[in-house]
N, C-alpha and C positions, 0 to 999 in steps of 0.2 A: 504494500500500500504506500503511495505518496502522501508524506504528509508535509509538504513545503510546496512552495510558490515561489517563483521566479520574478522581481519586480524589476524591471527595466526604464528608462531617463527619467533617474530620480534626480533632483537639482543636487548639485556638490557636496552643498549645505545641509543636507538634512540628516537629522539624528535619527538614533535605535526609539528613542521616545515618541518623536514626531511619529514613526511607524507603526511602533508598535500602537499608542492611538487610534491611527487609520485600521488598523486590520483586529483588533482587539474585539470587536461587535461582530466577526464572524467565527469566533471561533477561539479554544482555550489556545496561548502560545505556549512552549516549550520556554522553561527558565534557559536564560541566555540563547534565545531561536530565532533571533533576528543580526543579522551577519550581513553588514553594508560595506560596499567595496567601492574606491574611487581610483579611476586610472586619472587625473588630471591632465596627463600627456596627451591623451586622447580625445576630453571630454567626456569622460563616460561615468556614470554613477549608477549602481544595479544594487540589489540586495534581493536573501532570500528569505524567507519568513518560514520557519519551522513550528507546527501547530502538535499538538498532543493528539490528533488523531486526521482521520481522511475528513470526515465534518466541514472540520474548518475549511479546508480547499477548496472542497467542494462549497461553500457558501461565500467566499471569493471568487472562486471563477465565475460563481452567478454575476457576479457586478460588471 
């Protein structure tokens, strides 16, 4: 089972807080399951969001 989500062109700036926020309403997250990455070389800002079960993903990919 997948229990994470893929989030792609997050601004630079954005925190594990700011996210976990947004996605907290679909579903329980995994203590420390929010993993943001910035390539700045590149422009790119992505993070994955790891939930306590398939639920949550599945009530994300609804949005």
């Amino acid at each position: 089972e997948v229990t994470s989500v893929y989030v792609r062109n997050l601004p630079g700036d954005i925190t594990e807080a700011e996210i976990e926020e947004e996605f907290k309403s679909f579903g329980r997250i995994k203590p420390d399951g929010i993993f943001v990455r910035v390539r700045q070389e590149i422009g790119v800002c992505y993070a994955f969001v790891e939930f306590e079960d398939v639920v949550g993903v599945q009530n994300a990919l609804q949005v």
